[in-house]
C-alpha positions in Angstrom: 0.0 0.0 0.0 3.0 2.2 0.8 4.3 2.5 -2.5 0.8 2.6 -4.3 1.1 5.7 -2.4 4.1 6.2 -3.3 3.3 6.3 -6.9 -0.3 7.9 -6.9 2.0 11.0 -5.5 4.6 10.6 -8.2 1.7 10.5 -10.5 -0.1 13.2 -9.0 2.9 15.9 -9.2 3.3 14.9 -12.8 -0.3 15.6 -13.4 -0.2 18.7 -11.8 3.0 20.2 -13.0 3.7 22.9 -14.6 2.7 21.5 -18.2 -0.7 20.6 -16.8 -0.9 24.4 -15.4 -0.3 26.0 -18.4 -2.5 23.7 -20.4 -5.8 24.6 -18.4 -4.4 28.3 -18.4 -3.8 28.4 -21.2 -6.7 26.9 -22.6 -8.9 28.6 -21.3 -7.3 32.3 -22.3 -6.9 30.9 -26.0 -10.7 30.1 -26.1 -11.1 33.5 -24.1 -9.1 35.2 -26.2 -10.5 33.5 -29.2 -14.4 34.2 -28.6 -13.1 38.4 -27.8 -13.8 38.3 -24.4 -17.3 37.1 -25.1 -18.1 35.2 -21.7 -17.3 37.8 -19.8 -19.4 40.8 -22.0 -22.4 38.6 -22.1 -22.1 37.5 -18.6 -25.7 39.4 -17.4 -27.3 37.8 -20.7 -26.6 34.1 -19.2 -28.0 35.1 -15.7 -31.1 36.5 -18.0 -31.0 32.9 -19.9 -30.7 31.3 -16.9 -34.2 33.1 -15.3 -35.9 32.3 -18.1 -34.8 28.6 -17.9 -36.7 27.9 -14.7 -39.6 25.8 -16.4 -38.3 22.8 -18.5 -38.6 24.1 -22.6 -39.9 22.1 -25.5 -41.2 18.5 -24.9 -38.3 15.7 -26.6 -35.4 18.1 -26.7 -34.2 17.5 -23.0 -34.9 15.7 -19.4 -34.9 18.9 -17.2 -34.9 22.7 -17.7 -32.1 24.5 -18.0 -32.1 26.2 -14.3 -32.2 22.3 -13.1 -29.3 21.8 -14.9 -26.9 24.5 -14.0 -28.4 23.6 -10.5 -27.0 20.3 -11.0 -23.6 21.1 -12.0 -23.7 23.7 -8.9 -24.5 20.8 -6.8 -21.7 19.0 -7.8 -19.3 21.8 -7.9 -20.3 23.3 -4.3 -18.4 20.9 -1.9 -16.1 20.7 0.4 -13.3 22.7 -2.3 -15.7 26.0 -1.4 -14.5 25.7 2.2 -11.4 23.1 2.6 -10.4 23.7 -0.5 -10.0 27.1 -0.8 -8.4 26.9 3.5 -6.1 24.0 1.8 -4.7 26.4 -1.0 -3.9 29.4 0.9 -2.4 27.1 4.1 0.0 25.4 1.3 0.3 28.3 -1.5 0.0 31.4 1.0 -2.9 34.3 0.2 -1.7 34.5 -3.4 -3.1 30.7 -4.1 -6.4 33.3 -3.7 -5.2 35.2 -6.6 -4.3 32.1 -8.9 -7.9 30.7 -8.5 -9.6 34.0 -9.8 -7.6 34.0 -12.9 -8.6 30.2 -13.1 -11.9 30.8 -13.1 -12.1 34.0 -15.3 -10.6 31.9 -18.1 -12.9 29.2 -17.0 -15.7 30.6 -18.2 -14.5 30.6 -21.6 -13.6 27.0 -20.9 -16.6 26.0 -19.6 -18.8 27.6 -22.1 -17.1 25.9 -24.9 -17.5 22.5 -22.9 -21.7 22.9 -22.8 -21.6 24.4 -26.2 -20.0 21.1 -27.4 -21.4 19.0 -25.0 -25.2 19.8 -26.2 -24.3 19.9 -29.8 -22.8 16.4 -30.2 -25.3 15.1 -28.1 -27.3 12.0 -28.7 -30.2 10.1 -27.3 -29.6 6.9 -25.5 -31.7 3.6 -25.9 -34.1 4.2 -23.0 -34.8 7.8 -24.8 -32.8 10.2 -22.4 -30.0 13.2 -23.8 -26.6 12.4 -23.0 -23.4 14.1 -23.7 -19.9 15.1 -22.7 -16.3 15.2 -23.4 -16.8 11.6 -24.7 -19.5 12.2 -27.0 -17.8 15.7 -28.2 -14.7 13.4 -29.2 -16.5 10.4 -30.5 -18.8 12.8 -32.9 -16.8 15.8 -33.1 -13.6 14.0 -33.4 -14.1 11.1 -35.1 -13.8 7.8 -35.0 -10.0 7.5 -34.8 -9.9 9.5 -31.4 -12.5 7.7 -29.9 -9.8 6.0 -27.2 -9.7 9.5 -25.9 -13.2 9.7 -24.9 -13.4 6.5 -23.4 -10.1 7.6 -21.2 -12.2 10.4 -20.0 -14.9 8.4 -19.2 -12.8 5.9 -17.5 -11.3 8.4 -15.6 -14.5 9.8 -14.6 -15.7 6.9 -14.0 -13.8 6.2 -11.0 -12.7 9.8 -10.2 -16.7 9.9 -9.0 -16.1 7.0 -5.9 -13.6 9.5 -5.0 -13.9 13.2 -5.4 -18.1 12.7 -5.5 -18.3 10.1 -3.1 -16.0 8.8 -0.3 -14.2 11.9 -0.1 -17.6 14.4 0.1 -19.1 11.9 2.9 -16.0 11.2 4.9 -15.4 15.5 5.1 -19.2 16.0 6.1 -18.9 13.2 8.8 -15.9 14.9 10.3 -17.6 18.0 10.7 -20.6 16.4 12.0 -18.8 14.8 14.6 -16.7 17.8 15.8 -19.7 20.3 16.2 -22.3 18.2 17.3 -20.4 14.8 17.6 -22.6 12.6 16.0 -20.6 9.1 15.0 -19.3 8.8 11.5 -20.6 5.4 11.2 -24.5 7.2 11.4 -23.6 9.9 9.4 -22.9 7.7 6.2 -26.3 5.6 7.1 -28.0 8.6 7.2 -26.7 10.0 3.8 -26.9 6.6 2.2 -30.9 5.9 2.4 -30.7 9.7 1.6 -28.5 10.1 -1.5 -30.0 6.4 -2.4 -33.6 8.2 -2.5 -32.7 11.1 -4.8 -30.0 9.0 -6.9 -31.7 5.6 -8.0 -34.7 8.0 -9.4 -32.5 9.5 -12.0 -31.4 12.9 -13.3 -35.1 14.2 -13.3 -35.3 13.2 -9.1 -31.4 14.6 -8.8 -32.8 18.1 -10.8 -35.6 19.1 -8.7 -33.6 18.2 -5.5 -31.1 20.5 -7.2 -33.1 23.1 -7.7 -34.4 23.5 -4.8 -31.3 22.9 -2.0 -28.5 24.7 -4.2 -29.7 28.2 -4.3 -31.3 28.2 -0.8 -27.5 26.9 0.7 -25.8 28.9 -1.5 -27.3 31.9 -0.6 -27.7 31.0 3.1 -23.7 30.7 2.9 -22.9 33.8 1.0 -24.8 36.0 3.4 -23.2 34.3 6.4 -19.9 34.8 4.4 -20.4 38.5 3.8 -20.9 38.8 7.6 -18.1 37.6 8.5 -16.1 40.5 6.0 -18.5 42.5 7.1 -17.5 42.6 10.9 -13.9 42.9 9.0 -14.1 45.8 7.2 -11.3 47.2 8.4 -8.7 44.4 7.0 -10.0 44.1 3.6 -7.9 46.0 2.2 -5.1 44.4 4.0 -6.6 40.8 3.1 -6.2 41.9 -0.8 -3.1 43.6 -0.5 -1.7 40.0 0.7 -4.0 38.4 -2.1 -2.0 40.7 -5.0 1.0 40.5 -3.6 2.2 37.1 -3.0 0.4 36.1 -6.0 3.8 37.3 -7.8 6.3 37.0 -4.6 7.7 34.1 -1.8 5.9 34.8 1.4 8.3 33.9 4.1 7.5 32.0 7.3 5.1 33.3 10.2 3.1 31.8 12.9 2.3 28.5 11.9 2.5 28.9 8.1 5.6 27.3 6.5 5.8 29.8 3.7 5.1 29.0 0.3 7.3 30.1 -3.1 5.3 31.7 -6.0 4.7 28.5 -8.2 3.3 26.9 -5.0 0.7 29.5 -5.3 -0.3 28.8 -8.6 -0.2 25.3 -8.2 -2.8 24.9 -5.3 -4.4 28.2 -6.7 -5.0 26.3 -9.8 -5.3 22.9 -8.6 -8.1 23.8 -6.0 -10.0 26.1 -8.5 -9.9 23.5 -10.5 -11.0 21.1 -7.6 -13.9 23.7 -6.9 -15.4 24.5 -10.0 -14.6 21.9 -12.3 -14.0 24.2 -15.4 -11.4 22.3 -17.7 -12.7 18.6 -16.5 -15.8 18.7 -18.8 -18.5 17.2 -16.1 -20.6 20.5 -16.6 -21.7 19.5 -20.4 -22.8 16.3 -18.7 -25.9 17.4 -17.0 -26.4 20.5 -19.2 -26.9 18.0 -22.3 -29.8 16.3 -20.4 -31.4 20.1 -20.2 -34.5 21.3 -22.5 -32.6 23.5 -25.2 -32.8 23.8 -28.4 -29.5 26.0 -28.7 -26.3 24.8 -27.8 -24.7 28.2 -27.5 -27.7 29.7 -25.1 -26.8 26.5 -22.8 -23.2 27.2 -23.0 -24.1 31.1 -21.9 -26.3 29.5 -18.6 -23.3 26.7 -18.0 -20.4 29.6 -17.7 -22.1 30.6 -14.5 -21.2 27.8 -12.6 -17.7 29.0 -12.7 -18.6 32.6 -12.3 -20.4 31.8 -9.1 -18.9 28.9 -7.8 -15.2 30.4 -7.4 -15.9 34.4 -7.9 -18.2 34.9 -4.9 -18.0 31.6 -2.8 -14.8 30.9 -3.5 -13.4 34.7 -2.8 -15.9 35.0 0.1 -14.4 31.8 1.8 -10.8 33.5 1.3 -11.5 36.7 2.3 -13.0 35.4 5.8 -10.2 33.8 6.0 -7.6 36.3 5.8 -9.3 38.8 7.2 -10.1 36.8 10.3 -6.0 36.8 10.4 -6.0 33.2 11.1 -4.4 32.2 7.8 -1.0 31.5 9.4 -1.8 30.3 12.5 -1.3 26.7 11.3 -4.8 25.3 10.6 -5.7 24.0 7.4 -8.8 22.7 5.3 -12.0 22.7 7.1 -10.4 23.3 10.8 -9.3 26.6 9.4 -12.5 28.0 7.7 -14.2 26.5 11.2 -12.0 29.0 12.9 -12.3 31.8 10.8 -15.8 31.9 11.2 -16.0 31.2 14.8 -13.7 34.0 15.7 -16.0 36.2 13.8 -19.3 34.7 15.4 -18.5 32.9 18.8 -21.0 30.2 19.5 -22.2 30.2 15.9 -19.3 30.3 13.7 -18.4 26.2 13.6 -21.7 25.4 13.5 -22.4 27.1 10.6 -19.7 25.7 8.4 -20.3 22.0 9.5 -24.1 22.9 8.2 -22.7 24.1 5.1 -20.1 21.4 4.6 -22.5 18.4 5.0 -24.9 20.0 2.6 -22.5 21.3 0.3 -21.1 17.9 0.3 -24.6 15.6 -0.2 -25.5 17.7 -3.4 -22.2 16.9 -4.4 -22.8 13.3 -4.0 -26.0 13.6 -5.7 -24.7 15.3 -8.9 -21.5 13.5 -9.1 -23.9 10.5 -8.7 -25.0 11.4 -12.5 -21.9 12.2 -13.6 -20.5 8.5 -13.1 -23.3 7.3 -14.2 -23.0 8.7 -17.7 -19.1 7.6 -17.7 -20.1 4.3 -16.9 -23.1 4.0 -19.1 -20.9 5.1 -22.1 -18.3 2.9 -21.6 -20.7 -0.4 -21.3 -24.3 1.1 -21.9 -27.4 1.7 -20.4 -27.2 -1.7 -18.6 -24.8 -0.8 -16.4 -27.0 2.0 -14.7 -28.7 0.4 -12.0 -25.4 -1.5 -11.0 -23.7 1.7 -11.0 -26.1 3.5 -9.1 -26.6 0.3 -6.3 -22.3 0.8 -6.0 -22.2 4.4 -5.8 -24.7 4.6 -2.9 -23.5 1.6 -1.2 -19.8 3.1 -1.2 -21.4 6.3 0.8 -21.1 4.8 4.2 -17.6 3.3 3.7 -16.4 6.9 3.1 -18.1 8.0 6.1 -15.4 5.8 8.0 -12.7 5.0 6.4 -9.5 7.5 6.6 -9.2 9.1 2.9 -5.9 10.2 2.9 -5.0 7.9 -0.1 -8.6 8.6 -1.6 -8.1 13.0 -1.8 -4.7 12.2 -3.5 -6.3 9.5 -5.9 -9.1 11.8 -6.5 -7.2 15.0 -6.8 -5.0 13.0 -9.4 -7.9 11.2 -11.7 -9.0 14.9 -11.6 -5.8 16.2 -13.5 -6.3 13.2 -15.9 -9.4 13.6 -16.5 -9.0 17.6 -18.3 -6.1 16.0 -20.2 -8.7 14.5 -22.5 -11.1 17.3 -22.4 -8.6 19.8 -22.7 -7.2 18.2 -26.3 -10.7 18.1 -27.4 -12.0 21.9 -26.4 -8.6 23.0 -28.6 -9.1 21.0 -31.6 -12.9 21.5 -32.2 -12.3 25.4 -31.3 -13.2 26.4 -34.5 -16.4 24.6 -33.8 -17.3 26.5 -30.8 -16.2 29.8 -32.6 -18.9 28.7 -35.4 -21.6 28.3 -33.4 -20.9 31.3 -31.3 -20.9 33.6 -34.7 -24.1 32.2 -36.1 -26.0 32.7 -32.5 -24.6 36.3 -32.2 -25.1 37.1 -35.4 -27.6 39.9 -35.2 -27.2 40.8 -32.1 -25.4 43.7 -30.5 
């Protein structure tokens, strides 16, 4: 077992060197640069899109409206990388990790858009009638025949990246935080979030939608305004928080308190790596559920898809960092979930820990739940539709191992089938570009 470890963390630094780095990076600025800055100009047109997506669209062209499925992908970004994630990246890359993740994400949105705009328009329709798409479609119809390997890879890698970074790893944080703030025992925690996840799971996308819909704005909002309180009774060392941000984005930050310090490519590395972890832009998972939505234009769900990103890292991301530093418990030697805990609870005695556990266990069981859909399609491409219901029976069964099992070997599995899973989504956003670029002309083309 030692040196399987060994070699997922050989693995895992290769993955997430600096070629990977500048692949997502720059990925996502060519497509940025490439569509003029699009994503970011029409950014209020997709949160108008994405209004008037509340109520599914026309009958036979989808399985959910298109609100459900941004929900979705919400559901599955919004885990435990919103709150130990982002505490992980600045603990190991310093404040400037903070930095790294915004440009991540701005360029995201470019990436992300261009994964729903190809996801939707190579979709197909499966044998028991329901949308489905993805990296591995957009390769297998996009692509060709000859490249088809790659999207299997992807889906392979998804596959089983879901049992980790979806599954065991979600359960096992939320049980943790259970536990410390109101100690109830691991072992009931993944019971409990079994027979629930099992509920919403085996019924299918259109069960994992509406619960979706309704949980992921009502905790994400819940969680921003909390958030905001906590800057908000830190006004005063804002400024300081994004001076530190800005700074050390470009320069070492030496040793203090019970930070180690952290050189300037460790801040892009976790800054990137975490985004990455957060909001998923550059693995492909968001075309997934958005190719189950009801749309008749690939290019308007590409528009509502982008905001995943844009909210997902810009506001909760940013809002979990600047509590954070503000708080001034960055370097006091805390990391992941322990340190967001903290931040908080200095702000709010009494109330502070409580609330993040709240937000952790449901951040992480949507997560689960949309992650639960997202295997599912891996799986069901690589040995079709039959392999549903056994996929579905495994992933919920695998909850309450998670729940108490000690994961250390499961985040670094996880965090590495995540790097190799945007290897094969990455090669295919750049060769069908022009693709992207072609829709997005003929859509806009009109329009001021």
């Amino acid at each position: 077992m030692e040196g399987m470890h060994a070699l997922t963390e050989q693995l895992n630094a290769l993955v997430w060197g600096p070629p990977m780095l500048v692949l997502i990076l720059g990925t996502g600025l060519w497509l940025m640069l490439m569509l003029r800055g699009m994503p970011l100009r029409r950014l209020g047109q997709g949160f108008v899109l994405l209004w008037q997506g509340r109520h599914k669209g026309e009958a036979g062209t989808g399985e959910i409206s298109p609100f459900a499925a941004l929900m979705t992908t919400l559901a599955a970004t919004i885990g435990t990388g919103n709150i130990a994630g982002v505490a992980t990246a600045i603990f190991l890359g310093g404040p400037g990790a903070l930095f790294w993740m915004w440009c991540t994400a701005l360029v995201g949105m470019a990436t992300k858009y261009a994964e729903v705009v190809l996801a939707v328009h190579y979709r197909e329709v499966d044998v028991q009638g329901e949308h489905v798409g993805g990296p591995m479609y957009a390769i297998k119809n996009g692509l060709g025949p000859r490249w088809q390997w790659l999207g299997s890879a992807f889906a392979l890698f998804g596959g089983l990246a879901g049992f980790g970074i979806g599954n065991m790893v979600q359960v096992n944080s939320m049980a943790a935080a259970l536990d410390a703030s109101f100690g109830m025992p691991a072992w009931l925690t993944g019971l409990s979030v079994m027979l629930l996840a099992g509920l919403v799971i085996l019924g299918g996308i259109r069960r994992i939608g509406l619960v979706a819909q309704a949980l992921v704005p009502t905790m994400s909002v819940i969680y921003v305004l909390a958030a905001l309180l906590v800057v908000a009774l830190n006004a005063a060392q804002v400024p300081e928080a994004l001076r530190l941000i800005v700074t050390h984005a470009f320069t070492p930050i030496a040793a203090t308190g019970g930070f180690a310090g952290a050189a300037v490519m460790a801040a892009i590395r976790f800054g990137v790596a975490r985004g990455i972890f957060s909001n998923e832009a550059g693995l492909g998972t968001a075309g997934i559920a958005q190719a189950a939505s009801t749309t008749t234009s690939s290019v308007r769900a590409g528009l509502i898809g982008m905001l995943g990103t844009f909210i997902d890292t810009l506001v909760i991301c940013t809002l979990t960092g600047l509590a954070i530093l503000c708080s001034g418990l960055w370097s006091s030697g805390a990391s992941g979930a322990a340190l967001s805990s903290a931040a908080f609870e200095a702000s709010l005695p009494g109330v502070g820990a409580h609330l993040i556990a709240g937000a952790l266990a449901l951040f992480a069981f949507t997560t689960i739940l949309g992650w639960g859909y997202y295997g599912e399609k891996c799986w069901e491409y690589l040995a079709g539709t039959r392999s549903r219901l056994p996929f579905r029976m495994l992933f919920v069964l695998a909850i309450p191992f998670g729940a108490v099992a000690h994961l250390e070997f499961a985040w670094l599995a996880a965090d590495t089938l995540n790097g190799l899973m945007a290897i094969p989504n990455l090669i295919a956003l750049l060769l069908l570009s022009p693709v992207v670029l072609r829709l997005t002309r003929i859509y806009f083309r009109g329009q001021p």
